[in-house]
N, C-alpha and C positions, 0 to 999 in steps of 0.2 A: 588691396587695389583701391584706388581711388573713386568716388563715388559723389557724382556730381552733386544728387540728392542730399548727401549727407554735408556737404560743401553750403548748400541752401539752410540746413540747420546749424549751422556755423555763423553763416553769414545774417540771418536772422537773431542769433545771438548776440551779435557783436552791435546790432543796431539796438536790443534788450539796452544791452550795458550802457549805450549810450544817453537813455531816456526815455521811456516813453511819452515826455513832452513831445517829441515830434510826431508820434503817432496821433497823439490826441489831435496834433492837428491838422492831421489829414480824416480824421473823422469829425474834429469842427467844433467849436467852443459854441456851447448852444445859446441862440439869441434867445431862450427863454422857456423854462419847463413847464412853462403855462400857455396855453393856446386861449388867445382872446377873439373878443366879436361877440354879436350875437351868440345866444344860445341856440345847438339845434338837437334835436331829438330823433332818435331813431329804434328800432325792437328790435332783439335779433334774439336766439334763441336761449338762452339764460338771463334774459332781461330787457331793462331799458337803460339807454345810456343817451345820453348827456354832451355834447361834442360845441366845438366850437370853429373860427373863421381862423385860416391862417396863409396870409401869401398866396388869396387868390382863390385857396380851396377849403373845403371843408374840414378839418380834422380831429380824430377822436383818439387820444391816447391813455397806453396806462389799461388797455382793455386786456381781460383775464381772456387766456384761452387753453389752460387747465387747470388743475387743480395746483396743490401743497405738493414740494418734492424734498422738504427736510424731514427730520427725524426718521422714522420708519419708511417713509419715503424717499429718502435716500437709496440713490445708486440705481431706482425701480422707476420701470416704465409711468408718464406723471397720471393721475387715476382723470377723468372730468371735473370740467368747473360743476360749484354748488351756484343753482340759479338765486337770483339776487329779487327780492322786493323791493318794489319804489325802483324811483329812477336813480341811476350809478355814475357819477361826475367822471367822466373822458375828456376834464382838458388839461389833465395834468402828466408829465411823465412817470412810468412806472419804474421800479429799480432793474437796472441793470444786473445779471448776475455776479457773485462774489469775485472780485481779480484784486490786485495788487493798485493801491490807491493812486489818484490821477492818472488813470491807464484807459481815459475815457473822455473826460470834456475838461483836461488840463487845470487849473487852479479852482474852479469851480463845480466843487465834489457832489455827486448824486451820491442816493444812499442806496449802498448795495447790497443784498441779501440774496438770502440762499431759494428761497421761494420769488422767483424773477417772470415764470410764465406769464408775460404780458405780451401786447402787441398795439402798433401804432395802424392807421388808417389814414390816409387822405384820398380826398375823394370831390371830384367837381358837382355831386350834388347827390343826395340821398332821396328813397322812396319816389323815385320817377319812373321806376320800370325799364330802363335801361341797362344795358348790359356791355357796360364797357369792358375794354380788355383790362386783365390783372398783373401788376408786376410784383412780384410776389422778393422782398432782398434780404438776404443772408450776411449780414456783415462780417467786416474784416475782424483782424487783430491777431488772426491763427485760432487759436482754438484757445487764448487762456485770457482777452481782450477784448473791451468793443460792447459797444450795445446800439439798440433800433432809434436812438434819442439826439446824434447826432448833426449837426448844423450840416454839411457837405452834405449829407447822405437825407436830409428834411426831406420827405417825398409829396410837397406841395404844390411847386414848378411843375416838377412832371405834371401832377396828377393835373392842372388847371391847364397848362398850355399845350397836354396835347388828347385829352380828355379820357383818362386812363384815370384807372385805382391802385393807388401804393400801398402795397403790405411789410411792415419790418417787425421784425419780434425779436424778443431776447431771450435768450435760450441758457443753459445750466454750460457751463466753461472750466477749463480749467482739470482735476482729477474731480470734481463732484461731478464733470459731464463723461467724462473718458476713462474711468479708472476699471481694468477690465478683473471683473474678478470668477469668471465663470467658467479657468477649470483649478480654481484654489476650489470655489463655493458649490460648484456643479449647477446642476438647472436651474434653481433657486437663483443664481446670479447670471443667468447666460446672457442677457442685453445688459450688462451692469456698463459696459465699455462702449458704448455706443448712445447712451441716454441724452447726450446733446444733442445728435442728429436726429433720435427719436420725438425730441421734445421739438425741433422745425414738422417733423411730418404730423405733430399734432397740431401745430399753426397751420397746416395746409387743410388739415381735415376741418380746421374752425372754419376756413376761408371756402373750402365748399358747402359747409351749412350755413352760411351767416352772409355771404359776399355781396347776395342779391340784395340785400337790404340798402347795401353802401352804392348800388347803382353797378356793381360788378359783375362779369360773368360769370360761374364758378366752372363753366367750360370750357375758359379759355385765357388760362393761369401760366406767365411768364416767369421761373426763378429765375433771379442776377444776383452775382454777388461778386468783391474783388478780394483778391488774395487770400486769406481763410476762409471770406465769404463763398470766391468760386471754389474754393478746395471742399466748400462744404457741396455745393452746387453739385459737384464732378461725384459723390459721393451718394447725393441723393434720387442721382442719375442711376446708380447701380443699388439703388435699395427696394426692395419688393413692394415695402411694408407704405413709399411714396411710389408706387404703377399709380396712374391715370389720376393722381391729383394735379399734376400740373403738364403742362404741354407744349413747350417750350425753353429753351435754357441758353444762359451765358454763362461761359469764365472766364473770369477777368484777372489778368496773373493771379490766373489759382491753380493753374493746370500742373497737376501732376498725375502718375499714372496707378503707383499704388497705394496704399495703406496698411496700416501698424499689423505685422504678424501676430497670430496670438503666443506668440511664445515670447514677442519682446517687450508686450504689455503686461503679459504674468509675470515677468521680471520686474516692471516695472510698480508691480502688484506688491509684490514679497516686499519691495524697498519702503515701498509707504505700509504696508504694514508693522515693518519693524521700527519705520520712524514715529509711529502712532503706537509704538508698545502694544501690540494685537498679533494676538498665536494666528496661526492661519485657520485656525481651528474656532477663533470666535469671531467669525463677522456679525455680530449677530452682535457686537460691541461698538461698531461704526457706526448706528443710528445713535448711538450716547456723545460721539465726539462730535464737540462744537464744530463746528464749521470752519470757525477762523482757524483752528488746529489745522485742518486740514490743507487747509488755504497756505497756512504756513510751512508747512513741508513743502509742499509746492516751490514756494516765490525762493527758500532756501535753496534748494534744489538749481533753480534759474542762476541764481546765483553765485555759485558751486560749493554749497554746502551740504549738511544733515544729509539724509536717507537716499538721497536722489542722486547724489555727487558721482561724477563716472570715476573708476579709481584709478590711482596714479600711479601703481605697478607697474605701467606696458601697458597693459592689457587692454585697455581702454583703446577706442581708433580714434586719436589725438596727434593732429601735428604739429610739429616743432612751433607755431604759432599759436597754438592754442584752438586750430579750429579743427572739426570733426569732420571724419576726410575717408574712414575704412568701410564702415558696415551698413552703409547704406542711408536712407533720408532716415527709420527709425531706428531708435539707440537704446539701449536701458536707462530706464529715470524717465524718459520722453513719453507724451502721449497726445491722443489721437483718437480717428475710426478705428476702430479694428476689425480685422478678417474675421470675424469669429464664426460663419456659418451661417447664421442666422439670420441677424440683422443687417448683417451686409456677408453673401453667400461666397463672392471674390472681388479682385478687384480691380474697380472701374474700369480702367483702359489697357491694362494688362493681363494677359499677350497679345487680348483683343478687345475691342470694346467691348462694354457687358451687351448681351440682348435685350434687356430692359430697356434701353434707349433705344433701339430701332426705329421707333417711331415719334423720334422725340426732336426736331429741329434746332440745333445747337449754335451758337457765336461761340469764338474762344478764340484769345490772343494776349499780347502782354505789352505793354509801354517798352519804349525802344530802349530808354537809358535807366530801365529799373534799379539797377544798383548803385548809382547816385545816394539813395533813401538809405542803403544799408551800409552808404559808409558817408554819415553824416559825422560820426565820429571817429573819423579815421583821416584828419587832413593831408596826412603824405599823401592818401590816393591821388589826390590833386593837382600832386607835382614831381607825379614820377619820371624820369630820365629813364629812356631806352633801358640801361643798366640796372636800375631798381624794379624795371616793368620784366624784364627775364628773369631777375631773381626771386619776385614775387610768385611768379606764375608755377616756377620749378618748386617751389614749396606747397603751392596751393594745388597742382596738377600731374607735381612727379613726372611721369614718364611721357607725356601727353603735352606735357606744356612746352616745347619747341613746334611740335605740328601743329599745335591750338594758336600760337603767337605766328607762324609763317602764313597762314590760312586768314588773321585778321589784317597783317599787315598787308598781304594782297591784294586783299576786301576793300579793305580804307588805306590807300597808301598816303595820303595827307592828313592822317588822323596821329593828333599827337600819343605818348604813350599812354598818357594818364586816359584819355580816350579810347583806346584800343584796351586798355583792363576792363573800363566800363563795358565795355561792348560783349566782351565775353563773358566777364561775371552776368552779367544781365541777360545771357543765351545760357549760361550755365542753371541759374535760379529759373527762369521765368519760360526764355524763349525754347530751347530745344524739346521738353515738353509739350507747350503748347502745340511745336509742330506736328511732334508726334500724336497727341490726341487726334491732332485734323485727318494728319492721316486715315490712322486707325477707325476713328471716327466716321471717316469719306466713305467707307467701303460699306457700310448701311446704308437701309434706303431713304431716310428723313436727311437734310443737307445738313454740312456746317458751312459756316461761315468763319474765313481768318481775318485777324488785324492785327496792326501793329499803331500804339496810341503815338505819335510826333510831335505832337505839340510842344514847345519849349517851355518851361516856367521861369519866369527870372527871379523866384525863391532863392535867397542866398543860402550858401553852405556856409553856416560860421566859422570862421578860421581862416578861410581862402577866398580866391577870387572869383572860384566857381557857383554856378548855380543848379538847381535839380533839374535843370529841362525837363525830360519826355521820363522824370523818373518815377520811382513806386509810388501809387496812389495817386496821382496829380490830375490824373484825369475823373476822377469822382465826382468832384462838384460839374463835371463838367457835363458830366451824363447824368445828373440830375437839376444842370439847368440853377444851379446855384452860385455861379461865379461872381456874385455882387457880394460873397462873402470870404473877407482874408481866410488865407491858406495854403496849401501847399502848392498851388494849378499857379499863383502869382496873380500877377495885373497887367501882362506886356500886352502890345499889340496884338490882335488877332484871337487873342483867349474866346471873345462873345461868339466870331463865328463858330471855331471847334465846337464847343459845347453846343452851339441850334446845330451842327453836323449830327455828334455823338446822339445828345440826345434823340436826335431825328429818327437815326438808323436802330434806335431801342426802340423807341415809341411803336412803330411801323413793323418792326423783328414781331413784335408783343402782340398788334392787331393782325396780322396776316400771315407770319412765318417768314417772311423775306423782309432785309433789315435795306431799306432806302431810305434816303433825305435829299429834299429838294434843292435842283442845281448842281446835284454830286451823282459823281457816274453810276451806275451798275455795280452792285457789289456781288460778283459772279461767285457762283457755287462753287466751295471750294471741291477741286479732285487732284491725285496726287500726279496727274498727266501735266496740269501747266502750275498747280499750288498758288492761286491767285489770293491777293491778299490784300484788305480795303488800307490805306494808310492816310487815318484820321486825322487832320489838323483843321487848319485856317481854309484850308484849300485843300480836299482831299484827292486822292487819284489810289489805284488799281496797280499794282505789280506783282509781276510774274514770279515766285520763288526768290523772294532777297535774298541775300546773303545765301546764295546756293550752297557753295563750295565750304561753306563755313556747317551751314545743317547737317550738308552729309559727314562729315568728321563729327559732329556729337551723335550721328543714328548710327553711323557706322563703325565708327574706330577710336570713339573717345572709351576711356574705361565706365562700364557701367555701376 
């Protein structure tokens, strides 16, 4: 059976293959891993640090907020930071966790290692006694990409123009974050597959001891994040071990409803043990191997090589295109949160939202032309005839794809083909999820909020005539108020207002729970009676359940 999910890991891959130059710039070629201006100083509870002026705000980076997570530290929850003597220089960026190189600020390489637990701050002004609101971001990339260091994603705009504290951290990625080994190793390893998300709840717990210092609230803590970011968001939502650090949340095409079973992570488990030459019997040999070993089974694996590789038997849920289509979003080789009981007890929004969130006031939505970005290397999408746009869809959809193409083309009946693929792929990955979380989500009593990001980018797609409009990631710089810098959001018309909208309605979500911007209508609670949904551009407005007739075919009668 076909599996939309698993379709999103396909689809994800094929944009892998293409580069992650384009990723990198939607996370932003940094204007500079040095933060200048005056020097400003501040205490927080392991020391003194050292920060500097940046774009308006204050900012301190490169700041520790746990300990060592290599050698023996591997795979284990990360221990405290050791407090520091003398004052600690914050204006430089700290490394990013270990990934696959240029997979972060494109030709210009940060150094990346295994011990990465840093975090960034900006902040309109330190040691005032104020208690601004926190937005606390989880960046993108998935789970094996990305770091808090990013130009798009600088949290200075914000923090200055709307007098809010920016928190980003970089966290362990990749299998040194997610490699679940806890029923090979038993108790001894039982958070082994979840240490990435564990190592954000430890940035949260810094951010309630320490926030006050940077002028923040530590009681009234906003997460965001977009696409891996929200997926971590959505995840940290249903985790015990983050109750009552934060109060607040967004996902921004990250919405999905579940995460890694443990039985496809222990699969996943066995594969890199046997690509790393390790019995199951000696983990107690994986604080000996380098890192980059490890790192390198990995990016093979992405690749479709070594230990990771799904096999070519049949067996494998592979379609005649090469994309992953049977067993669901997780697959053997793949990783992730995982279910394992503990750390994360089930999941998130599946069959229901966790109770964890109850009282937790949510945004969650997805950019309209998402899959634009995921087929940056794929230029026929761009110029498909009727003819190729059926024949695609029966390969990608099987049984599903004449009701899925009769239902867009009634939606948009002036929408060419290659528009109408986009439209679905983009409800396939991003949107029909996010609905359902709202849903799901609705029937608690703290509100969500839906959107759908509009805005057009005139980012060219190389190879064709098209460009990314309202596609993945383009709205980032925009909700951080950073669109004076290239990238993927473009330079057309209209880009300055979205971004003071977007921005607005975070700033306001973060200070009060309810997401407004001035001059823009009411962003009504979302309920599944009218499914009201804010649609962000130049000139925002309010609609009832779009694409109705299109949602109920993925809640009700697409293959799950």
């Amino acid at each position: 059976m076909w599996s939309r999910r698993s379709a999103l890991s396909g689809g994800m891959a094929a944009a892998a293959a293409f580069g992650l130059g384009r990723l990198a710039l939607a996370q932003g070629v940094p204007r500079s891993t040095v933060t200048t201006g005056p020097d400003v100083e501040v205490e927080i509870a392991d020391g003194r640090l050292r920060g500097g002026h940046s774009r308006g705000a204050l900012a301190f980076k490169g700041i520790p907020y746990a300990g060592p997570v290599s050698g023996a530290g591997r795979f284990r929850e990360a221990p405290p930071v050791v407090p520091w003597i003398g004052v600690r220089d914050a204006t430089r960026l700290g490394p990013p966790s270990l990934q696959k190189a240029k997979s972060t600020y494109g030709e210009q390489e940060p150094a990346y290692a295994e011990d990465c637990l840093v975090l960034n701050v900006w902040t309109p002004a330190v040691n005032d006694d104020k208690r601004r609101p926190v937005l606390f971001y989880c960046h993108g990339g998935g789970f094996a990409t990305g770091s808090a260091g990013s130009t798009a994603q600088d949290g200075a705009r914000l923090a200055a123009l709307y007098d809010v504290v920016v928190v980003a951290t970089n966290h362990r990625l990749g299998l040194l974050g997610y490699l679940y080994l806890g029923e090979i190793g038993g108790a001894n390893w039982a958070t082994s597959g979840n240490q990435g998300m564990l190592d954000i709840v430890a940035g949260l717990r810094w951010v309630k001891a320490n926030i006050a210092s940077f002028g923040g609230n530590p009681d009234n803590v906003t997460l965001f994040g977009e696409s891996g970011g929200g997926f971590k968001v959505g995840t940290l939502l249903a985790m015990p071990a983050a109750k009552g650090l934060f109060h607040k949340a967004s996902i921004q095409s990250g919405a999905a409803l579940t995460r890694m079973p443990k039985a496809m992570a222990t699969e996943t488990a066995l594969r890199v043990l046997k690509g790393l030459g390790i019995a199951p019997n000696e983990l107690h040999k994986l604080a000996e191997v380098p890192a980059e070993q490890i790192l390198a089974v990995q990016l093979a694996g992405e690749q479709g090589q070594g230990a990771l590789t799904l096999p070519s038997d049949g067996s494998a849920p592979v379609g005649r295109d090469g994309r992953l289509h049977k067993a669901g979003f997780w697959l053997p080789g793949s990783y992730g949160p995982v279910v394992d009981g503990t750390v994360l007890p089930a999941d998130p929004f599946d069959p229901v939202a966790s109770p964890l969130m109850n009282d937790v006031p949510l945004i969650v939505g997805h950019n309209r032309d998402e899959a634009t970005f995921f087929n940056m290397g794929r230029p026929d999408t761009f110029k498909l005839d009727e003819a190729g746009l059926k024949a695609r869809l029966a390969v990608e959809f099987a049984g599903d794809a004449e009701k899925l193409f009769n239902v867009y083309r009634a939606t948009y009946p002036k929408a060419t083909p290659s528009e109408l693929y986009i439209a679905i792929a983009s409800a396939r990955w991003f949107g029909a999820d996010s609905a359902t979380t709202a849903d799901r989500k609705s029937l608690q009593p703290a509100p969500v909020y839906r959107y759908h990001y509009d805005y057009e980018s005139n980012f060219p797609i190389p190879g064709t005539a098209a460009t990314l409009k309202a596609g993945h990631a383009t709205e980032i710089a925009s909700l951080f108020a950073n669109t004076d810098q290239p990238g993927l959001e473009g330079n057309g018309p209209g880009l300055e207002e979205a971004s003071t909208h977007m921005s607005a309605f975070w700033a306001n979500f973060a200070r009060t729970g309810k997401p407004s911007a001035p001059g823009q209508p009411d962003w009504p609670r979302y309920t599944t009676k009218d499914r009201p949904v804010m649609r962000i551009s130049s000139i925002c407005q309010v609609e009832n359940d779009p694409e109705a007739a299109a949602r109920r075919i993925w809640q009700e009668e697409v293959a799950d």
